[in-house]
Every structure is written in structure tokens, then in C-alpha cells.
N, C-alpha and C positions, 0 to 999 in steps of 0.2 A: 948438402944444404941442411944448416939446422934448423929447424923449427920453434916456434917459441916454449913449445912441452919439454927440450930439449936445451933451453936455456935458463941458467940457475941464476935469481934475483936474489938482493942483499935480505930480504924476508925471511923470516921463518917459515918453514913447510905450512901447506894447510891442507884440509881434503881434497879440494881440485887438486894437489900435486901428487895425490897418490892416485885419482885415475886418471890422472895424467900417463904416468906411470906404469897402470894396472891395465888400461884398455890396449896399447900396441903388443901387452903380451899375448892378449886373447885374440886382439882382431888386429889385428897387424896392416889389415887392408884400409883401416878408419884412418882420417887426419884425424888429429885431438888437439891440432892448436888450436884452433878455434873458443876450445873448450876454456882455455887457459881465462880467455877474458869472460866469454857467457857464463861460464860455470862462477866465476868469483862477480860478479852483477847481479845473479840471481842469489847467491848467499850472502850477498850484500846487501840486496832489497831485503830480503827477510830480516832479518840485523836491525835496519832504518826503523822498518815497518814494528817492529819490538820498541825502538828507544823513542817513538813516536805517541803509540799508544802508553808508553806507561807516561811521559812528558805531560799529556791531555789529559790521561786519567785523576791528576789533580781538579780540572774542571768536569770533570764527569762528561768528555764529549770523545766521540769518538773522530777518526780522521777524517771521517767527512761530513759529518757536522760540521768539523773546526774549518773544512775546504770550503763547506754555504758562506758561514758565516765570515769567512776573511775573503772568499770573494766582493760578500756583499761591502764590507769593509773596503774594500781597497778599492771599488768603485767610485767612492766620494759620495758625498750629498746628493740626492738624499737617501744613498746608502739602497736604492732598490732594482732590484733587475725580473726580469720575466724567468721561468725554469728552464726555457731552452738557450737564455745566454748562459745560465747557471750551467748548463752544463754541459757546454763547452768548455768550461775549466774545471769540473769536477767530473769526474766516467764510472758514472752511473746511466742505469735507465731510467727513462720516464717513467715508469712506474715506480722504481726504488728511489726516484728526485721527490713524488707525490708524498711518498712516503715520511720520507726524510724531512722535507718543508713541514706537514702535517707535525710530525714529533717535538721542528724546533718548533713550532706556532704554540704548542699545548705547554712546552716549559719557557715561552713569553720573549724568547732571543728572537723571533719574526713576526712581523704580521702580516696577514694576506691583502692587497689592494687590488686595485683595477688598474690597467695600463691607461694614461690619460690618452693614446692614440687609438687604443682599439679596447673597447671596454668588456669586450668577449675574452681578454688576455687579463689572467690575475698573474701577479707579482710579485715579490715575498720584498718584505721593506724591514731593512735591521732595526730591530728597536732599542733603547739606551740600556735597556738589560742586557741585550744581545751585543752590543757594542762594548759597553763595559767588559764582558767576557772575555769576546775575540782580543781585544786592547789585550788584555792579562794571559793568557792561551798565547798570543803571538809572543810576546817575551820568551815566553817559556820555551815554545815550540823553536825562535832566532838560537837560542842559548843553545840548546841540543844538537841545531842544524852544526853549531859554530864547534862545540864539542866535540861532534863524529867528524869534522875533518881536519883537526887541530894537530892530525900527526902530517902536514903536509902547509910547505909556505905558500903564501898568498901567492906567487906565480905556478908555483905548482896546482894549487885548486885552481886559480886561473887555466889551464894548461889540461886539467882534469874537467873541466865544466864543457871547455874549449869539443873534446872528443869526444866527450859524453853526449854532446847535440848533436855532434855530426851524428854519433852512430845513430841518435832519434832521428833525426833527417833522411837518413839512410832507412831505418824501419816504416818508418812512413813510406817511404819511398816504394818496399818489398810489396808493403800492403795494397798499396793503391793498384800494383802491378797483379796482384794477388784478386783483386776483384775485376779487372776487368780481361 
């Protein structure tokens, strides 16, 4: 039975295919297919993580600045959310969300409110500075998404998005199992 370490794609080599390669010489008892797809996800993320930051470095924000502020964005009118919806779409701590709010607040892309239900909950509400940005940041940020996967046709990213949640669904999955 082959393994996928042991099956050669139309690609050019990359470092996963060399310990691919390098680990059954030394430990012979390891599977490494595994390796084939975690190993190129995490050199993948890193890659993303580069052509993201240098994309936003045109607005001087970094990725999770640009994550507050298009969350708040894509919210709708009136553009405001509490820190604990914030962040459930951005994963950070509440400590590093305090943080983060506090920095956009001081360069005027938020302002702090009151939650009209609970007036003990502040809010972070996008302001038209802030929205102007995000507006300009999201372009840029579409353009790069649309760039890094332009070596692949729309049913193939279709098809690549397709298994990329499963395996998130799956990781979810490990974790949940993993705590209790």
C-alpha cells in the first residue's frame, strides 16, 4: 500500500518532500503521510500570514486590527458590537481585545459606547474614519486573498475551501474531545 509520502504530484519538490523522504530513513516506524498535508498548511499559513501583513502595512494596521475593524464592518449599522462578540470572530484574549479596542479608540477607527441592553457592557462602535479604512484595507486585503489562490480554478478553490472546513470541523472536533 502506498502512502501519500510515496506518491509523486505534478509540483515541484518542496521541504515537506524532503522529510518526507528523510524521516522513514531514520525512523522507519513514523507514518509521514500525515505529514504531507499538515506539514504544507502550516508553511502555508506562514506564507498567508507574510502576504497579509505586508497587504495592511499600506494602512499601518496589523491583522487584527484589520479582523476588529471588518468585523465591526460587516456587522451593518450601526457598525457596533460588544468585545465578547468581537471575539468570537477574532482569537485573541480579553485582555489582548482590551488592548487592541483601546489602540483603535486612540487612532479614532472606534469609539467606546454603552450596550443600550446592559449599560455595564461597553461597545466598540466603527467610526467613519474607521470605516473609510476598513472600506480601503478590505480591497487590498480581497486582492491578495484573490492572488494567493489564482494558481487554482474556481472549482478547484471551491473543492480546496470544500476540505479545508472539513478538516476545521474535524479540529474542532479533536478539541472539544481534547477537553472533556
Amino acid at each position: 500500500m502506498m502512502g501519500i509520502a510515496a506518491v509523486s504530484g505534478g509540483a515541484a519538490s518542496d521541504v515537506v518532500d524532503a522529510l518526507l523522504a528523510e524521516w522513514p530513513v531514520e525512523r522507519p516506524d513514523l507514518d509521514v503521510d500525515a505529514m504531507a498535508v499538515v506539514g504544507r498548511i502550516i508553511m502555508i499559513s506562514h506564507k498567508l500570514h507574510q502576504r497579509v501583513g505586508a497587504a495592511l502595512s499600506e494602512f499601518n494596521l496589523n491583522y487584527s486590527d484589520f479582523d476588529v475593524l471588518a468585523t465591526l464592518r460587516r456587522s451593518g449599522e450601526p457598525y457596533e458590537l460588544a468585545p465578547t462578540d468581537l471575539m468570537r470572530s477574532v482569537l485573541i484574549t480579553s485582555g489582548a481585545m482590551t488592548a487592541l479596542l483601546d489602540r483603535l479608540t486612540a487612532r479614532g477607527f472606534i469609539e467606546r459606547g454603552q450596550n443600550r441592553r446592559d449599560g455595564r457592557v461597553r461597545t466598540a462602535i466603527l467610526t467613519a474614519k474607521g470605516r473609510d479604512l476598513v472600506d480601503r484595507a478590505a480591497e487590498a486585503r480581497f486582492v491578495e486573498a484573490s492572488e494567493a489562490v489564482a494558481c487554482f480554478s474556481l472549482p478547484e478553490q471551491a473543492s480546496l475551501s470544500e476540505s479545508l472546513k472539513h478538516l476545521n470541523h474535524w479540529l474542532d472536533e479533536l478539541a472539544e474531545t481534547d477537553r472533556s
